[in-house]
PARO-198737 format. One record per residue: y, z, x of N, C-alpha, C in turn. Coordinates in steps of 0.1 Angstrom, whole numbers, plus 5000, padded with zeros to 4 digits. Example, Ala and Ser with C-alpha at 12.3 -4.5 7.8 and 13.67 -1.06 7.14 Angstrom:
494350785132495550785123496750785132;497850715128498950715137500050795129;
This chain:
523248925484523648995471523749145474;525049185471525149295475524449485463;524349575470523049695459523649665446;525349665448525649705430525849615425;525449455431525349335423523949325417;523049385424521949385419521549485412;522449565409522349715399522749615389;524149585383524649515374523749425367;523049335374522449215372520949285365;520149345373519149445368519749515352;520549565354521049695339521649565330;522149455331522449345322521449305312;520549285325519449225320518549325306;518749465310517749565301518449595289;519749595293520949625280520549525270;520249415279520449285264519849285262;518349315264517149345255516549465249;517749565256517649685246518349665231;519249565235520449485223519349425212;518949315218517549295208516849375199;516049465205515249595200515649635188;517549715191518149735182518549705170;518749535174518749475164517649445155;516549475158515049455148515049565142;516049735148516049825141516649805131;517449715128518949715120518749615109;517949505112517449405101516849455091;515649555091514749575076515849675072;516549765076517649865071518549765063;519149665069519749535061519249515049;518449415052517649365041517449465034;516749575032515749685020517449745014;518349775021519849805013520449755006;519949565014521149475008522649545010;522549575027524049615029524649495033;524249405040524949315044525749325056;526749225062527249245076526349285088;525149225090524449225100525249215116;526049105113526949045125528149205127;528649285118529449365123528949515132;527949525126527049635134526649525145;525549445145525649365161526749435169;527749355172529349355176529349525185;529349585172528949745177528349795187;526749725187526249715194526249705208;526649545209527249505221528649535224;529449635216530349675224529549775233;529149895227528850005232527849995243;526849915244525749855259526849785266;527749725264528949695277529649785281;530049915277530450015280530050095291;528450065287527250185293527450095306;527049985304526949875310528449915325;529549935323530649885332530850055336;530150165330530050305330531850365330;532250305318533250345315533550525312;534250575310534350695307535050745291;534050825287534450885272535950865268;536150945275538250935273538550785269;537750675275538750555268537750525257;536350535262535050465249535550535237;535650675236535450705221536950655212;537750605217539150585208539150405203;538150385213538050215210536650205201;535550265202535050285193535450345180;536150415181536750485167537450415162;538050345169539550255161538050095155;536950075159536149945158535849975142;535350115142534350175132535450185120;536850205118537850205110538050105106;538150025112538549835112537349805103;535949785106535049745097535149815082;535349945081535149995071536149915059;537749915066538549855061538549725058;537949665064537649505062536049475055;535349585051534449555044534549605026;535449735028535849745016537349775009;537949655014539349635011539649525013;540749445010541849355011542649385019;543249535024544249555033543849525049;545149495049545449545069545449565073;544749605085544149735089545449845094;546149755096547449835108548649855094;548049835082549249875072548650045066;549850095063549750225059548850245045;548250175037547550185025546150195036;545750125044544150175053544350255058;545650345064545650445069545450565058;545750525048545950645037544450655035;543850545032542450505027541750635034;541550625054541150625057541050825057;542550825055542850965056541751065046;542450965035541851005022539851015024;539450895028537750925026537251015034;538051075044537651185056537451315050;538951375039539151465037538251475021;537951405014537551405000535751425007;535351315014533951345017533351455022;534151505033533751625038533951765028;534851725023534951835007533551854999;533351745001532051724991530451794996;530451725011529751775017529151915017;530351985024530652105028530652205015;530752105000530552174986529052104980;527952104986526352024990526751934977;527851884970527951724961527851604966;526151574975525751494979526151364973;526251374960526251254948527651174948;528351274953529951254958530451164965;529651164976530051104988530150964985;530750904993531050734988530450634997;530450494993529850415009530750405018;531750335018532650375033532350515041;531750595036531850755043530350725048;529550715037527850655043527950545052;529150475054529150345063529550425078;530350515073530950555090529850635096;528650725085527850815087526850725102;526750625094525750535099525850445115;527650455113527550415125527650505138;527950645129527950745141526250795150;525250745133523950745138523550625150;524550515148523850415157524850455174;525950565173526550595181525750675195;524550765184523950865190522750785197;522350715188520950625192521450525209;522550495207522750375216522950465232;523750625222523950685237522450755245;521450785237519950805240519350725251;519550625241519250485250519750455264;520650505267521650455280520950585285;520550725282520350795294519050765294;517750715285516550705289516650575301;517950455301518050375310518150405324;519350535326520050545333519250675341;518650735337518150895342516750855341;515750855332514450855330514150745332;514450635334514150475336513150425330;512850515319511950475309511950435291;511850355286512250305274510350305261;509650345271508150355266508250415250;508650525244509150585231509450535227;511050475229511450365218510650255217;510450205226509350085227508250105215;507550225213506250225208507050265191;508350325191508350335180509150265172;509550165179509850035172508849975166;507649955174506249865171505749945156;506350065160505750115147506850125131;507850135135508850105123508549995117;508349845127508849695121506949745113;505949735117504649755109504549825102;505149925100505150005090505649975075;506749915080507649855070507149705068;506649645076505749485073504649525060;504049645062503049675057503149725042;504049825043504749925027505949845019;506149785028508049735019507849565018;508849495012509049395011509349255017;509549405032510249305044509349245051;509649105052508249065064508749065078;508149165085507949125100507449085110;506948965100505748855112506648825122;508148765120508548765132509248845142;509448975135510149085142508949135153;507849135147507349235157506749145172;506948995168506848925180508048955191;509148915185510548945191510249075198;509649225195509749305196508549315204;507549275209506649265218507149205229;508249065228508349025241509949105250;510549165236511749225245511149365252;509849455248509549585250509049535258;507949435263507449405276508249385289;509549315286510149265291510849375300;511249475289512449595293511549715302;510149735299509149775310509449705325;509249605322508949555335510449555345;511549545336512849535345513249705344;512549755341512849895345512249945356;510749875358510349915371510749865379;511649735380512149685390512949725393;514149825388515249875389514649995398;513350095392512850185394512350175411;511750035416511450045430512849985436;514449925430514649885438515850035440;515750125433515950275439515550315447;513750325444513050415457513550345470;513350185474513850145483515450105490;516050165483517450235485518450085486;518049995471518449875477518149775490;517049775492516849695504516249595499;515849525488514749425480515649325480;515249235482516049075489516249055473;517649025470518048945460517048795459;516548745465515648665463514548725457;513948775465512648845458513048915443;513948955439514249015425514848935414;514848755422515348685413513948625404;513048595419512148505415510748665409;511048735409510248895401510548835390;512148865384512448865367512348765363;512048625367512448525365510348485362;509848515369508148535367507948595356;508248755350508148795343508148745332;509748715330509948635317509348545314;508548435325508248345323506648375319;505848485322504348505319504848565304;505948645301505548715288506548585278;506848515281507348425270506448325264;505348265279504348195274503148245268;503148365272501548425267502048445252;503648515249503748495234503848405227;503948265236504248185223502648125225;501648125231500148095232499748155221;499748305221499348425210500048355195;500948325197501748305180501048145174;500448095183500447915179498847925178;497948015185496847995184496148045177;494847985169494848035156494048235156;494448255144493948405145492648425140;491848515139491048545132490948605124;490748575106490748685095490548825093;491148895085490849035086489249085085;489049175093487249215091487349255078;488549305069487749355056488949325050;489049355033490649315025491449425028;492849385026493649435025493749555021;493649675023493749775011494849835008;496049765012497349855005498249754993;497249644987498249534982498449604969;497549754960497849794954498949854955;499549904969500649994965501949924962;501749784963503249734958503149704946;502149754936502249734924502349854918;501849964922501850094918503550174914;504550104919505550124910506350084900;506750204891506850194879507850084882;509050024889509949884887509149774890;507849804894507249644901506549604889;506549474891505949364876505149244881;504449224876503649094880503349004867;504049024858504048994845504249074832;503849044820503549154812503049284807;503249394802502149504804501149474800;500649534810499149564805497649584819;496849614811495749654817494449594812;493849484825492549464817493049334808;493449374792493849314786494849254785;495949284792497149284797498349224810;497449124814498149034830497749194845;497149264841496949334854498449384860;499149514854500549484858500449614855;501549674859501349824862501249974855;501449934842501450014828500049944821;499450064822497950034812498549944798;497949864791498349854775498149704774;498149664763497749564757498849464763;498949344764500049254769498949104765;500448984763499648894761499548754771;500048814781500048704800499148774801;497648674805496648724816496548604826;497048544828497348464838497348464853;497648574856497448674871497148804869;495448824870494848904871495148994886;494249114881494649204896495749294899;495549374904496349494908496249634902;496849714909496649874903497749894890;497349984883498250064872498350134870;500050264863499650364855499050394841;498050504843497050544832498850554819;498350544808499350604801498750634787;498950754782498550834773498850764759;499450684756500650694746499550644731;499350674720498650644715498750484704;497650454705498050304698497950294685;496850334683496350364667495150524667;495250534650493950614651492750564640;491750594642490150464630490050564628;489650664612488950684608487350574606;486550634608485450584612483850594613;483050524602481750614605481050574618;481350444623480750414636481950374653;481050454663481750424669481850224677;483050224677483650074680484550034691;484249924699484849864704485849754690;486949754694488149704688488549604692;487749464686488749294693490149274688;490749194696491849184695491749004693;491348964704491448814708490348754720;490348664723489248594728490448454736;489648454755490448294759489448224765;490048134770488748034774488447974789;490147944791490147884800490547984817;489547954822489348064832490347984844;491248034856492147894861492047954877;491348054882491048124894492148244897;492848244891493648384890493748514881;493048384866493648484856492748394841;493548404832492648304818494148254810;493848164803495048094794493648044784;494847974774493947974759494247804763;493147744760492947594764494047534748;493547564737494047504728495547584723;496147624729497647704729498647604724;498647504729499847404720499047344710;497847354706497947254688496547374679;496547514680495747594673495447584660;494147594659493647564643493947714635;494647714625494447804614493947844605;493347984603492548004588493248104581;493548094570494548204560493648294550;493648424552492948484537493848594536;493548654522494148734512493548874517;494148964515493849054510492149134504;491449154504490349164496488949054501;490048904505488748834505488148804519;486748684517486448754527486748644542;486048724553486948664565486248614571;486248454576485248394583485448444596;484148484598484148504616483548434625;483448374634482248284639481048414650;481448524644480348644645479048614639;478148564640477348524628475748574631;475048674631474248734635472948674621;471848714625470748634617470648804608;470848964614470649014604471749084603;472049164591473249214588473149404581;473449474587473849644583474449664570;474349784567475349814560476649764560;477149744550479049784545479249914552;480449914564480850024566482749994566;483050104564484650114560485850184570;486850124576487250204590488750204589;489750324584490550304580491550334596;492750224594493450214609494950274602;495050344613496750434612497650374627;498250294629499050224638499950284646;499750384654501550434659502250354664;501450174673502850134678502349984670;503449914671503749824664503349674665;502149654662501249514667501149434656;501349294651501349244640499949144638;499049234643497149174642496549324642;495449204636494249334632493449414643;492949564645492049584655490849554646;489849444649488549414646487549474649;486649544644485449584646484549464645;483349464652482349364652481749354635;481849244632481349214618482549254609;483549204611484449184602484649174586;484749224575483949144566485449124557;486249194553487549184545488549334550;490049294546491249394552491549414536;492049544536492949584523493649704529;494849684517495849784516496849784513;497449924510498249914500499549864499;499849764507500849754513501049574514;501349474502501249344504501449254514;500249174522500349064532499248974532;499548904535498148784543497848764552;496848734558496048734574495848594579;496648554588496248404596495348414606;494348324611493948364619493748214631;494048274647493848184653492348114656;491748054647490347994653489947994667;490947964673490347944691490148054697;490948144691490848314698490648414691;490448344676489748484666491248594666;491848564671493148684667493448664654;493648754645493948814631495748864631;495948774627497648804625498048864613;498848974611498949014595500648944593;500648874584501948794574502148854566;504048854565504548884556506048814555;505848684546506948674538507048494554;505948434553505948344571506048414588;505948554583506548604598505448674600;505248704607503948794621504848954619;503649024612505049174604503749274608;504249384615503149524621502949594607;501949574606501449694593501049814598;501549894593500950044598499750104594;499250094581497950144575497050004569;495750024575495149924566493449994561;492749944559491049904560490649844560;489449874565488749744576487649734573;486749644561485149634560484649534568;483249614573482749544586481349584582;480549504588478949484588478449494598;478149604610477949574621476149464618;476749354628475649284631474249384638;472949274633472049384644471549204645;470649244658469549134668468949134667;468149034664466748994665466249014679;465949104688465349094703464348954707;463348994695462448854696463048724697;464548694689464448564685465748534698;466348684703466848614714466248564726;465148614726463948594740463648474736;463648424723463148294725463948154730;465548214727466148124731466448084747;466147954752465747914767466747814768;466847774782467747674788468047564783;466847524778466347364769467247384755;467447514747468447484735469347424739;469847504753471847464754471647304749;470747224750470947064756471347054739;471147084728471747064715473347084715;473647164723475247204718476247094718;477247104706478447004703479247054718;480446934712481146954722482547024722;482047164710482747244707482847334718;481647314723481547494734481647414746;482047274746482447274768483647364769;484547404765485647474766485247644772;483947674764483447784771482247794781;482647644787481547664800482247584813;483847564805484947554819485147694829;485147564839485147614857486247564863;487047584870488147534878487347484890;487847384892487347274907487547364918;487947444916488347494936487047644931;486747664923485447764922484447784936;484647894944483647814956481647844952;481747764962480047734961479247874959;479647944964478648104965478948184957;479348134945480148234932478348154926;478148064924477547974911476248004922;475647984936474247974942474248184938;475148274939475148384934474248434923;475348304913474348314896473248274898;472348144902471148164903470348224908;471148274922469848384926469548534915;470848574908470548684900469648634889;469948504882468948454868467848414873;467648354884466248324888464948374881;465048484885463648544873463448544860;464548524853463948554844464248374834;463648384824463448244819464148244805;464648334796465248324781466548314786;467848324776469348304783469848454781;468748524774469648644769468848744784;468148694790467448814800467848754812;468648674811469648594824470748664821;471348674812472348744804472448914811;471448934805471249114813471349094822;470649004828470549004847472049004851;472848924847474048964853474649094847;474649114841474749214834474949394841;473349354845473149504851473249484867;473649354872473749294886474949384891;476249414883477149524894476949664886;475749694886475449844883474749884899;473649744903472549774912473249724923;474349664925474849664939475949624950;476549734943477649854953479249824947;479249814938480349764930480849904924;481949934927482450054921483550004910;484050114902484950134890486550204899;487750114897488450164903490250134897;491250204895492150154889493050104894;493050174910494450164918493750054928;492850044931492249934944492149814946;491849764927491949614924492749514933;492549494944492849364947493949244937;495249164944495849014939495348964951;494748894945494348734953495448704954;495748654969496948544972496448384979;497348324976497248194981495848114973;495148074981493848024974493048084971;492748214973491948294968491548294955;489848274951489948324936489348424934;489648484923489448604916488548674915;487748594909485848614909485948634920;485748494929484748504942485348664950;486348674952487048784961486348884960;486048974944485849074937484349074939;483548944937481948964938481648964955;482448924963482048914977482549004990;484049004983484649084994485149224991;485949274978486449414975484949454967;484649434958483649494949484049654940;485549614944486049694936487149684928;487149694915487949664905488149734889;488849674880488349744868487749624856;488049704844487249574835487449444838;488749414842488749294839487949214851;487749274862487349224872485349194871;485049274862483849284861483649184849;484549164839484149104825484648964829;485848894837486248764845484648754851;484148814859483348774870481848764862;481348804849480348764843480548654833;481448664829482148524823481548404829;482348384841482048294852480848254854;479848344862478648364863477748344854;477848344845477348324829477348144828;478848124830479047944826478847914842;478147984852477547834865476347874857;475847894854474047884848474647794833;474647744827475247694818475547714806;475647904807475647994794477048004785;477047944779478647954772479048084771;480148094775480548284773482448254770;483248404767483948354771484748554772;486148564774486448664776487648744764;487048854765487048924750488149034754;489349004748490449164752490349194739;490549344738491149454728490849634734;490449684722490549804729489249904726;488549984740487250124738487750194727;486550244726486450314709487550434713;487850484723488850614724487750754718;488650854720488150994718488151024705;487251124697487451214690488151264689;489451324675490451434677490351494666;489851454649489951504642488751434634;488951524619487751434612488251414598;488051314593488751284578487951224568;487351344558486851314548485251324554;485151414564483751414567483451254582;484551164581484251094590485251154604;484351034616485351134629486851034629;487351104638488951004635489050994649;489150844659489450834670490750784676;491050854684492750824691492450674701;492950624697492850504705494250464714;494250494727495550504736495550354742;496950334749496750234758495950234773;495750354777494750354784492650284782;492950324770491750274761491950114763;492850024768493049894766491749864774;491049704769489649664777489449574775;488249474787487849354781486249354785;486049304779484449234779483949094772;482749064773482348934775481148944761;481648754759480648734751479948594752;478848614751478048464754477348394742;477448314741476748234727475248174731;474148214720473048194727472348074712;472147934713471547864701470947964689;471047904679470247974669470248104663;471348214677471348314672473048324668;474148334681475248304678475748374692;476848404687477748524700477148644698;476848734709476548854721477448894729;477849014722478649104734477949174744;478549164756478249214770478949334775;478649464781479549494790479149554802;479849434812479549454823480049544834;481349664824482049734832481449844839;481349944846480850044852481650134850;480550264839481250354833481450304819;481150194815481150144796480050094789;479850144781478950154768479550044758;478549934756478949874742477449844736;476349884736475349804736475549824721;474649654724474149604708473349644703;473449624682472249674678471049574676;470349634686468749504685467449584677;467149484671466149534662465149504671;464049554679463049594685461949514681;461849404677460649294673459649264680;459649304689458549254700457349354707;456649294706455449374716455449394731;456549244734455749264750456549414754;456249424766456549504775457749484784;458549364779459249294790461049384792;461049454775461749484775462349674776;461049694788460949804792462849884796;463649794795464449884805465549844792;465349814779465949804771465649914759;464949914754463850004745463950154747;464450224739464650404741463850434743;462850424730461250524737460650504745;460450374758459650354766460650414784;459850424787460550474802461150364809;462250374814462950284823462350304833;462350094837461950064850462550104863;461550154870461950214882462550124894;463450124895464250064906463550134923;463450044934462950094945463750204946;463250304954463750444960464650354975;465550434971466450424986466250544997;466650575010466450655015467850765009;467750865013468150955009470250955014;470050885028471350875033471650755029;471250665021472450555013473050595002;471950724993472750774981473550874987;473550945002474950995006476250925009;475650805012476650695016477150655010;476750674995477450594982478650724977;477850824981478950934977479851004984;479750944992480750925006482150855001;481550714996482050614997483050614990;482650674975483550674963483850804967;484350894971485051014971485950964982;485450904992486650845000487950754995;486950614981488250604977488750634969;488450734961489350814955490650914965;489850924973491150984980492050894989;491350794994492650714994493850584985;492850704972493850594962494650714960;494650824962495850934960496550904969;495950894981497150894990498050764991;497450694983498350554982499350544970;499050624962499850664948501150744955;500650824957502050964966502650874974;502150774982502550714994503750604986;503650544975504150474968505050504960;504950674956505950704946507050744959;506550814968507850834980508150764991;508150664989508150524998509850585005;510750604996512150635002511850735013;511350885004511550975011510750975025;509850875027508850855041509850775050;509950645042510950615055511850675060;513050775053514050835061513250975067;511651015063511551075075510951035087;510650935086510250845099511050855107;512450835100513650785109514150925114;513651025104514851115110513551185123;512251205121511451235129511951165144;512051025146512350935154513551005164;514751035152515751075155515651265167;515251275161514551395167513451415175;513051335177512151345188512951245200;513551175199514551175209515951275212;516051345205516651495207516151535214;514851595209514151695214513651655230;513151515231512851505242513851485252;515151435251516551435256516851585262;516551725251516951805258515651915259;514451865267513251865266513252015275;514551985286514652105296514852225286;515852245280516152355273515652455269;514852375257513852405254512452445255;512052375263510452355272510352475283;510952515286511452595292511052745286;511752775275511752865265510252905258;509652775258508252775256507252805264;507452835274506552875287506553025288;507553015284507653215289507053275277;506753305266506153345255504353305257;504353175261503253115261502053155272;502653205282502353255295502153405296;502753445284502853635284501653655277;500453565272499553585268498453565272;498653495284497753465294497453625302;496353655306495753755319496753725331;497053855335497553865353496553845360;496353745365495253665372495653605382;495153515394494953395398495353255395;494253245386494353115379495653075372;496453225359497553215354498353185358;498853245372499653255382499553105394;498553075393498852915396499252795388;499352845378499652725362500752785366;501452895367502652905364503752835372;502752875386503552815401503752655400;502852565391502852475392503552405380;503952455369504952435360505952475370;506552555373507452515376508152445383;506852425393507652265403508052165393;507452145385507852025372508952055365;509152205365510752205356511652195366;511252245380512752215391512652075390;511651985393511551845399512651795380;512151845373512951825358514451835359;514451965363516551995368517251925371;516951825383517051765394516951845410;516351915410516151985424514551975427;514351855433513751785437513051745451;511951825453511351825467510951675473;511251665483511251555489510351525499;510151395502508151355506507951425519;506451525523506651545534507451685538;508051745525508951855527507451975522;507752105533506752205528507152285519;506352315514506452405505507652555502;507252555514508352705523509852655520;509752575527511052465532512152485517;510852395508511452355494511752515484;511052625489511352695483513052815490;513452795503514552795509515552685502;514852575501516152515495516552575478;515552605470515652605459515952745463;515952855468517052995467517952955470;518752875477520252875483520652815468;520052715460520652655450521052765440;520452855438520252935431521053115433;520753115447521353215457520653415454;519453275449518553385447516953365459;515953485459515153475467513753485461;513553435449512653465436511353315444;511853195445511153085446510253165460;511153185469510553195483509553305483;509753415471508353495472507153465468;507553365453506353325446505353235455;506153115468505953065470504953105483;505553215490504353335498503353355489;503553425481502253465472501553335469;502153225465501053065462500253085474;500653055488500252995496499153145505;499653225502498353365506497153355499;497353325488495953325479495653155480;496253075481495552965484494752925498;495652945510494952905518494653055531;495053145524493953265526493053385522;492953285510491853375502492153535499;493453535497493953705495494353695477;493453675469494353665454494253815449;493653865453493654015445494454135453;495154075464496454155469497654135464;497754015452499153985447499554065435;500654115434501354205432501554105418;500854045404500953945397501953995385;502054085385503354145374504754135380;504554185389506054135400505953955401;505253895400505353745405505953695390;505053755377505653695372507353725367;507553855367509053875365509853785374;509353705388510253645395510253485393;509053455382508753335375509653305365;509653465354510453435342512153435350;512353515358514053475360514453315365;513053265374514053135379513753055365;512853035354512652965343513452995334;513953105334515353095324516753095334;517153065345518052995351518152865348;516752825348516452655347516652615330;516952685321517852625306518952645305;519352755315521052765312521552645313;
């Protein structure tokens, strides 16, 4: 086999897997544009690597390329023929109109055929990069590493999956390494490597990196050491949906606010201001909306949805609640002002009768307590109402008395709120007993979960929330693996935990009492936003009734308990008595904690920004890309230019003056004037004056070798050396 059969066969072989590469560049750009014609750019491709390939010359390449890149344009956006005069007009026309535009910065102008040719002039530049890192530098290591990093980049932020790109892209970058250094020794050896020996080389290669990849892809992997933490950012924009709005209350979807899919819990949201209603008000209130039941490992649905029981009242009269507390408060009065348009009531706890001036009737869903306002058969938004309510208060004593042994009375009204989905795993429910274990009433089991993600390491989070995919459930994820979430994640997960101990509970959407803004008639007036949207939990305990919980971090709902008791048990409930002292930690876990949470707060900014400019990152990936193979292409030029400024700030010294002597062997060996093995120093610096026809190398090169190997450095004349440094270093960018 003759050198240039084995040059050919070598450069075949790297082209076609530089071809590859390319093409993994060209797929997620496909896909994420929905440009389409994958197969015409290919084509492109493999014209322009057979070109490189047969080292044709510019004069014929660019008119056959030009005439390729016409033809597609024409045949992708037209009916005409390419060789008829309407594509020639076309083409005339998009040249002169675009560049008009351009050249007038009416970016918005420009058309796709013009963006189509743009593109292929970018894959023009890229392919010819390519050919000289083959051809001159015999190294492909850059692109190589910044492929690996595009296809993951974009596996990771965008939509595109590159499970199998970046395999493809591991065995062609290994591949094109290895046939580069074979190309690279079968130079140094000046062609003398037995066509045998270079058959059975690439032919080994391929064969170790094809089976170790397909070993690696079939054998099983090991799960991630920790979750996910960017699944929020594909929700964090304002077009992405995962259902209905809402927050908490709302299917976990990217706009805070009330919504009525909660079905697939999880994910990040935007906060949003907008206001929902406003309560005049003597007390401050959490606001029910509705109540579900059926918990399904993702999310909640209402068990009785296709056959719901109804209750109807008037106006004035009064309204059954299954709120039913043993003592009862004052009559207090809470008048609601509506800005956006919901056709149910916001409930205060203790419900008692609605009026206003404004004629309707109230249905109500029994299974979920939602309060619907009617008018005329139809579900109609009232804008002004009032609201009399009793806040319940507690017996403390008489809930302490209630124990495990009541549940065994309950109908079989409440199995509905002590449903579990079968695939629940085991260490959600051995969880709940280790936290209830101590204590013996249902309501101090109840706290226990309660205050269980206050005491440990559960943070409040909006953008972090974790979607469970595949089998994952919801609870377990949030109590085990993220521990970070927001209401809903905390008010789902005591729900749960509540019904493995056998506590009926169930889960409560509506909306926090909101802020103070004004005051009316001596009462305060609260803004209640869709940010304010929330859920929490309620448990039903024999003999007393339903108990609201909140188990969120950062929320306040506590109940009013009337303080009946003597023991002491209820030390960490009770105002006047001192709260129980929790063990002391060392001093570096409470830095650790405040570590922790300022860290993710800052990487939920950076994942918000990172999400709102997802465009403008990838095109500068690309254009960085693009430029750093510029820059390193014309690395002499430049690099060059950087030495002599850099160097003028250095001492006339010794030491300076040997960095300098020795950069510049690296920018001649860079030029191509290139000392050869065994050649001295002297020698090489006679060669490099005749190149030059200058005598600058041959003095520096006395001065190197006096102070090196005779100990004379403080006889060199180092201001003269360097003036004969900076003239051959700026010869070497011309």
């Amino acid at each position: 086999m003759s050198k240039k059969t084995k040059e050919y066969f070598l450069s075949g072989f790297i082209y076609l897997f530089v071809f590859i590469l390319m093409l993994e560049w060209l797929k997620p750009v496909i896909v994420l544009t929905d440009t389409d014609y994958l197969n015409l750019f290919g084509w492109y491709l493999v014209i322009s690597f057979v070109f490189y390939l047969l080292k044709w010359k510019w004069l014929y390449v660019f008119p056959i390329k030009l005439v390729y890149i016409c033809w597609v344009i024409v045949h992708i956006y037209t009916d005409y023929s390419f060789l008829s005069l309407e594509s020639f007009r076309l083409l005339v026309e998009m040249f002169i109109d675009n560049i008009t535009s351009m050249l007038g910065r009416d970016w918005s102008d420009v058309t796709d055929p013009f963006r189509t040719f743009l593109f292929f002039i970018l894959l023009w530049m890229t392919t010819y990069l390519l050919n000289y890192w083959i051809r001159v530098r015999k190294n492909l290591m850059l692109f190589f590493l910044f492929t690996v990093l595009f296809i993951t980049i974009l596996d990771t932020f965008s939509p595109y999956s590159g499970e199998k790109s970046i395999i493809i892209v591991l065995m062609a970058g290994f591949i094109i390494l290895g046939l580069l250094y074979a190309q690279k020794m079968m130079h140094e050896q000046e062609g003398r490597l037995h066509g045998a020996f270079l058959a059975v080389s690439i032919g080994s290669l391929l064969t170790v990196v094809v089976i170790s990849s397909a070993f690696a892809y079939v054998l099983p992997k090991a799960g991630p050491s920790w979750p996910d933490p960017v699944p929020f950012l594909l929700s964090t924009s304002p077009n992405a949906s995962n259902g209905d709005a809402g927050k908490g209350v709302g299917g976990a979807t990217q706009k805070v606010g009330y919504g009525e899919n909660d079905e697939r819990l999880g994910g990040a949201f935007a906060n949003d201001n907008t206001p929902v209603f406003y309560a005049a008000t003597p007390t401050k209130q959490y606001w029910k909306i509705e109540t579900k039941d059926t918990y399904t490992s993702k999310g909640w649905v209402n068990s009785a949805i296709e056959s719901p029981i109804w209750k109807s009242f008037e106006l004035g009269e009064p309204i059954e609640s299954d709120i039913l507390p043993a003592m009862e408060g004052e009559f207090l009065v809470a008048s609601i002002y509506m800005s956006q348009a919901y056709p149910f009531i916001m409930q205060p706890y203790g419900i008692k009768q609605v009026n206003s001036g404004v004629p309707f009737s109230l249905s109500m869903d029994v299974s979920t307590q939602k309060l619907y306002t009617i008018d005329g058969g139809n579900e109609t938004p009232i804008s002004m109402y009032d609201v009399t309510y009793n806040e319940p208060v507690y017996s403390l004593k008489e809930l302490r008395e209630v124990v495990p042994k009541n549940l065994e009375g309950l109908s079989s009204d409440f199995d509905r709120y002590l449903q579990l989905p079968d695939t629940l795993p085991t260490r959600v429910k051995e969880l709940a007993t280790s936290i209830t274990s101590k204590s013996e009433s249902l309501y101090d089991k109840a706290k226990s979960i309660e205050r269980y993600f206050q005491l440990n390491g559960f943070s409040y989070n909006q953008d972090l929330a974790a979607i469970p995919e595949g089998n994952t459930d919801y609870v377990d994820q949030f109590l085990f693996d993220t521990k970070i979430g927001y209401c809903d994640n905390f008010s789902t997960s005591m729900v749960v935990l509540l019904r493995s101990e056998g506590i009926p509970a169930r889960w409560v959407k509506g909306f926090a009492p909101g802020e103070v803004v004004d005051r009316e008639n001596g009462l305060p007036v609260y803004e209640v936003t869709n940010n304010n949207a929330h859920s929490w939990v309620e448990a039903y305990f024999p003999n007393v009734g339903w108990v609201t919980f909140e188990p969120t971090i950062g929320f306040s709902n506590a109940i009013n308990l009337n303080y009946d008791v003597d023991s002491e048990k209820d030390e960490l409930e009770t105002p006047e008595n001192t709260p129980e002292k929790t063990p002391e930690k060392p001093q570096g876990d409470k830095e650790e904690k405040e570590v922790s949470k300022g860290f993710t707060e800052i990487m939920s900014n950076i994942a918000k920004w990172l999400s709102d400019h997802k465009a403008l990152i990838f095109w500068t990936i690309v254009g960085l890309a693009l430029l750093s193979m510029l820059a390193y292409h014309y690395r002499r030029k430049w690099l060059v230019k950087v030495l002599i400024p850099v160097n003028r700030m250095r001492k006339n010294d010794w030491d300076t003056f040997e960095k300098m002597y020795l950069q510049l062997l690296k920018q001649l060996d860079a030029y191509g004037i290139t000392r050869e093995p065994g050649q001295t120093l002297s020698a090489y610096a006679k060669y490099v004056d005749a190149s030059f026809g200058e005598t600058h190398m041959s003095k520096l090169t006395a001065a190197y070798e006096k102070g090196l190997y005779g100990n004379s450095k403080d006889g060199i004349n180092y201001v003269s050396m360097r003036e004969s440094w900076e003239n051959l270093i700026n010869q070497l960018s011309g």
